[in-house]
C-alpha positions in Angstrom: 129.8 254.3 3.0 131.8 257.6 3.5 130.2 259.9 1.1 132.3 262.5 -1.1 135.6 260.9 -1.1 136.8 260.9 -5.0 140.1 262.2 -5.3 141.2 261.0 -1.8 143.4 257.8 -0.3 143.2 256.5 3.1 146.1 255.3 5.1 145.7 254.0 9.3 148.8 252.6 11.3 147.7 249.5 13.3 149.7 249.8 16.3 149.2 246.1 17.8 149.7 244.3 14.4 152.5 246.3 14.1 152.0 247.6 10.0 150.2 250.3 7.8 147.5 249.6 5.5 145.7 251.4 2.7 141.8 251.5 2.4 139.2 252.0 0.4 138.6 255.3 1.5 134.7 254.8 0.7 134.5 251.5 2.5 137.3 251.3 4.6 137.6 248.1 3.5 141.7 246.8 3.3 143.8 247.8 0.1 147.3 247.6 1.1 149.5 246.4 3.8 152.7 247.4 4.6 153.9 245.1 6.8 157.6 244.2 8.1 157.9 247.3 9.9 160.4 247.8 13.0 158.0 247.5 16.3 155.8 248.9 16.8 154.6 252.0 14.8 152.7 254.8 16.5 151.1 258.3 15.2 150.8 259.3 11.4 151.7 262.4 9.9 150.9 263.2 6.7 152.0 267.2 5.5 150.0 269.1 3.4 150.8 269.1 -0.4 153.2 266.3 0.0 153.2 262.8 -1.4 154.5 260.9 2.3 153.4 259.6 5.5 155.6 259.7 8.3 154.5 257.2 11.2 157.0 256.8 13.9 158.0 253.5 15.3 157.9 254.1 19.3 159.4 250.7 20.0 157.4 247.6 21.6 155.7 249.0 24.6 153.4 251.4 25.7 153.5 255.1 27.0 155.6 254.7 30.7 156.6 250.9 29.9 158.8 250.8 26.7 161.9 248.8 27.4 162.8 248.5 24.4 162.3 251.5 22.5 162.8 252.8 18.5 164.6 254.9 17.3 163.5 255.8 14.1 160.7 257.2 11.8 159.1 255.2 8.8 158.3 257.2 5.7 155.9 256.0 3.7 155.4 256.5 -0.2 151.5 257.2 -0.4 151.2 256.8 -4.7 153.7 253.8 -4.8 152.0 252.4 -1.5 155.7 251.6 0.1 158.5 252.1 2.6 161.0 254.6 1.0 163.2 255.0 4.0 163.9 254.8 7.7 164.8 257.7 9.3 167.5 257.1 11.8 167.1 259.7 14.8 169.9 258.3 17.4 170.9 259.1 19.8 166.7 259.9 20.2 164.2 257.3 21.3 160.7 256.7 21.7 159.4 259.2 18.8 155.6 259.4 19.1 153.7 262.9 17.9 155.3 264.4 14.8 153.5 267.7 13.8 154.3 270.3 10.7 155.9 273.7 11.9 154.8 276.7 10.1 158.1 277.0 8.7 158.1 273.4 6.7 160.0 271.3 9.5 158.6 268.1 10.4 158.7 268.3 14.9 158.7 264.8 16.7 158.5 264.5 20.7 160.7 261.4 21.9 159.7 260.2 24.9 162.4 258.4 26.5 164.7 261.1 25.5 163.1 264.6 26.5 163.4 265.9 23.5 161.8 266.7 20.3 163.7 266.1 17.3 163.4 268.2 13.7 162.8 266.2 10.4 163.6 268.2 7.4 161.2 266.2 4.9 162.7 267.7 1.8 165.9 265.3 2.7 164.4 262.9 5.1 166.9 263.3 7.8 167.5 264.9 11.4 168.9 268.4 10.7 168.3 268.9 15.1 166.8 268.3 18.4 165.1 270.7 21.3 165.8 269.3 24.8 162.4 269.5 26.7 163.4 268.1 29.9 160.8 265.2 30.6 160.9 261.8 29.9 157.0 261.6 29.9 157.1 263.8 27.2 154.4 262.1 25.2 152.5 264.6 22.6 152.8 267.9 20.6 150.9 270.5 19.0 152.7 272.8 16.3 150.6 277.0 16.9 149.5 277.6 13.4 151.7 280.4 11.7 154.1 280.5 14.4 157.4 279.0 15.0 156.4 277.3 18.0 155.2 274.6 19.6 153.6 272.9 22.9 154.8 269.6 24.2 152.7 267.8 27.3 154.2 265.7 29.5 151.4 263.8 31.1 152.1 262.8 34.4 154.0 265.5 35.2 150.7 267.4 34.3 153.6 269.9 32.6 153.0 272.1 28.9 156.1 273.3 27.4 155.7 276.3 25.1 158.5 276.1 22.8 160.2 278.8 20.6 162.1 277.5 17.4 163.9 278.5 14.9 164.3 276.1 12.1 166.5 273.2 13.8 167.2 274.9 16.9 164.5 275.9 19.7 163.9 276.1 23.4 161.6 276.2 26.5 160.4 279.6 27.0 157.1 278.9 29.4 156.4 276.1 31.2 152.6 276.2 32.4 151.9 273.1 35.2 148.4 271.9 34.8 146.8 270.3 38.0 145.7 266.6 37.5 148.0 266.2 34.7 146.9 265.8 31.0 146.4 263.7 28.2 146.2 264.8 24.5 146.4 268.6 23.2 145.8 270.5 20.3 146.7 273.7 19.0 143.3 276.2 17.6 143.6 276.8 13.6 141.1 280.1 14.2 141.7 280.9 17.5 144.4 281.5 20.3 143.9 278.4 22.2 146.1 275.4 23.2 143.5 272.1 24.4 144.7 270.3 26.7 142.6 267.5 27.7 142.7 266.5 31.7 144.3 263.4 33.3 142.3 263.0 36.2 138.6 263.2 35.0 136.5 264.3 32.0 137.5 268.2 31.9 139.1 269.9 28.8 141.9 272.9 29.8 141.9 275.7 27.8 145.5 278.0 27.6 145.9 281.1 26.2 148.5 280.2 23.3 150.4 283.9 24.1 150.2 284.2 27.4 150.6 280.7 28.1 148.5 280.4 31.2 144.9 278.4 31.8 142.3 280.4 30.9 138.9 278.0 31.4 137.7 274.6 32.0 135.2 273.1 30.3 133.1 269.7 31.3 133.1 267.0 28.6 129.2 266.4 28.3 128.2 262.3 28.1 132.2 261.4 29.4 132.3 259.0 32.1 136.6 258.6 32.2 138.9 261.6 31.1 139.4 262.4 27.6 142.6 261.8 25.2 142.8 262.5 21.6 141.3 266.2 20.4 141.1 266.8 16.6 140.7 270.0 14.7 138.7 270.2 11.8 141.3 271.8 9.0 139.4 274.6 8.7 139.4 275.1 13.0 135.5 274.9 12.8 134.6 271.7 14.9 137.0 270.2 17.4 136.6 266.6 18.7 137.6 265.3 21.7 137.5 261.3 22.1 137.2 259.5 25.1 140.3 257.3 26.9 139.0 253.9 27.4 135.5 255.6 27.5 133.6 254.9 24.1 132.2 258.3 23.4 133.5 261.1 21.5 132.2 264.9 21.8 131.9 267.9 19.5 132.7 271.7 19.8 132.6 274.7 17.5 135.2 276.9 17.2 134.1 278.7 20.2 134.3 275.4 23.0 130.6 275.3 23.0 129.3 271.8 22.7 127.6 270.4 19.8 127.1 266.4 20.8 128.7 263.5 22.3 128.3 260.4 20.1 129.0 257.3 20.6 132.3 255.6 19.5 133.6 251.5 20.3 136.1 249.9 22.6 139.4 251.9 23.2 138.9 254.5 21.0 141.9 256.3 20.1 142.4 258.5 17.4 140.6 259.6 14.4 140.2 261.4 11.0 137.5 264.0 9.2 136.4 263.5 5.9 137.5 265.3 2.9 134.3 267.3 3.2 134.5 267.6 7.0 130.7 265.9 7.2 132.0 263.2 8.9 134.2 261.9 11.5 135.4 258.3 11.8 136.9 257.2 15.1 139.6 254.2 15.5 138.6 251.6 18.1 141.7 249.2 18.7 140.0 247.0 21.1 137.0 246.2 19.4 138.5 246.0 16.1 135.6 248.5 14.6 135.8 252.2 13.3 132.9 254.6 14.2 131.3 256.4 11.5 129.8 260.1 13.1 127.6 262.5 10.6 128.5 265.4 11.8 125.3 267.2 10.3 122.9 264.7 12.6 125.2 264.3 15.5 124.7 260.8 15.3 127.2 257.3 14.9 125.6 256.1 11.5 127.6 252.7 12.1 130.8 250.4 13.7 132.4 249.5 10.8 134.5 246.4 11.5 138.3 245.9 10.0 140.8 243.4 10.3 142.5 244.8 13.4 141.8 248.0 15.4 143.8 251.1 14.1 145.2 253.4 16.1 145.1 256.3 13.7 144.2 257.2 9.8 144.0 260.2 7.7 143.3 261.1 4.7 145.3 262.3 1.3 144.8 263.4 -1.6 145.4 261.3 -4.7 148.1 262.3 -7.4 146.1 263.1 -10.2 147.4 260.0 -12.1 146.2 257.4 -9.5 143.0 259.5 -9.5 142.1 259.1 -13.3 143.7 255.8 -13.4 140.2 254.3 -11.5 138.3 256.9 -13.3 135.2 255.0 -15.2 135.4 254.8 -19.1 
């Protein structure tokens, strides 16, 4: 049981079955499912104070091996539980990361494009597109209060600092990492871009205004490189969770470590907890998500679900859902 969660929805994408689903965000037992989606659906964004998800549908392969790749971005209703609309963003393929810009434009890389295109989520459309210049152009990290952003390419080992301004933007540093990388994040407290490494378990830290590397830390208890790195909202505890590699680890704000707990099979992404005590962990291949206190630094439990999600978040609830399951 997750523990402080009144108030608050649950949404995860599952990537291989191709849907979204609702959960009990206590449980994480199944809801809702929003099947009959384009293939397949990737990544979930879900902006502050707003009542949507965006998850966007990356087409039926994998990073490097897409053949036959999508070309839009599914917005989901999160009080009526539904799909409102399909964002068309041809010519643009592959979407993947979408992040929030500090100016209220929704920022999507497209991988077999080289871009990243800009969502205004007021309309639901494509008001623009950045050219990045790499087809393995894969994720994205929006700098807090700045109008720009950081794209990695991951075989190319490349970060792209990019300068916007509202639908236009460009390249203004490109910083070429050695070993290429394999998820990033942006520092909500500090002036730091994460990179994670793509060779072995290291995690790169750049200067967000400079743009160059500044350190490299280990990954205590990783065996493989990592992938995924999550900020706490309030930039307090970072995770970073292992590629293939069932373990995930745990900073403070300053990079120093915390604990590396254990997580299932293919773990991909994950989500904190409305109170930021714990941290849950989506493992795809063994169809199980990973509960982590972060107060003991310990995995309290595998929960098992119906099929292994790739991502989830929570929301909160509009006050009428909320009182609607209130107890008379």
């Amino acid at each position: 049981m997750i523990a402080n969660v009144a108030g608050f929805g649950l949404i995860a994408v599952e990537k291989k079955a191709g849907r979204v689903v609702f959960l009990d965000p206590a449980t994480l037992g199944c809801t809702t499912i929003l099947d009959g989606l384009p293939p397949k659906p990737h990544e979930l964004l879900i902006p502050p104070r707003s009542a949507k998800a965006y998850v966007p549908i990356f087409g039926d392969g994998i990073h490097g091996d897409n053949p036959n790749p999508g070309n839009t971005i599914a917005v989901i209703d999160l009080a009526e539980r539904r799909l409102v609309r399909l964002i068309d963003i041809s010519p643009y393929k592959a979407p993947h990361t979408a992040r929030l810009g500090a100016n209220g434009l929704i920022y999507c890389c497209c991988e077999a494009s080289g871009a990243v295109v800009v969502i205004d989520p007021a309309r639901d459309v494509m008001v623009g597109a950045i050219a990045i210049g790499s087809t393995n152009v894969h994720r994205l990290a929006t700098v807090p209060g700045r109008d720009r952003l950081v794209t990695e390419a991951e075989e190319d080992g490349l970060l792209s600092l990019v300068a916007f301004k509202g639908s236009h933007g460009s390249v203004i540093r490109e910083l070429t990492v050695p070993g290429g990388t394999n998820g990033i994040a942006a520092a909500p407290t500090r002036p730091l871009v994460l990179a994670t490494a793509g060779d072995s378990p290291r995690l790169h830290l750049v200067d967000r205004d400079d743009f160059t590397l500044t350190r490299t830390i280990a990954l205590p208890g990783h065996r493989q490189k990592g992938q995924i790195v999550r900020y706490r909202p309030d930039g307090e505890i970072v995770a970073v969770i292992g590629n293939f590699d069932p373990v995930a680890s745990f900073y403070d704000a300053d990079l120093n470590h915390l604990f590396t707990a254990q997580a299932g099979e293919k773990p991909l992404d994950g989500a904190f907890s409305p109170d930021g005590q714990t941290f849950l962990v989506c493992n795809e291949d063994s169809d199980t998500t990973s509960v982590i206190d972060l107060r003991t630094g310990q995995t309290r439990e595998h929960v098992a679900v119906d099929c292994g999600f790739e991502v989830m978040a929570y929301f909160p609830l509009p006050p009428a859902s909320h009182t609607r399951h209130l107890p008379r």
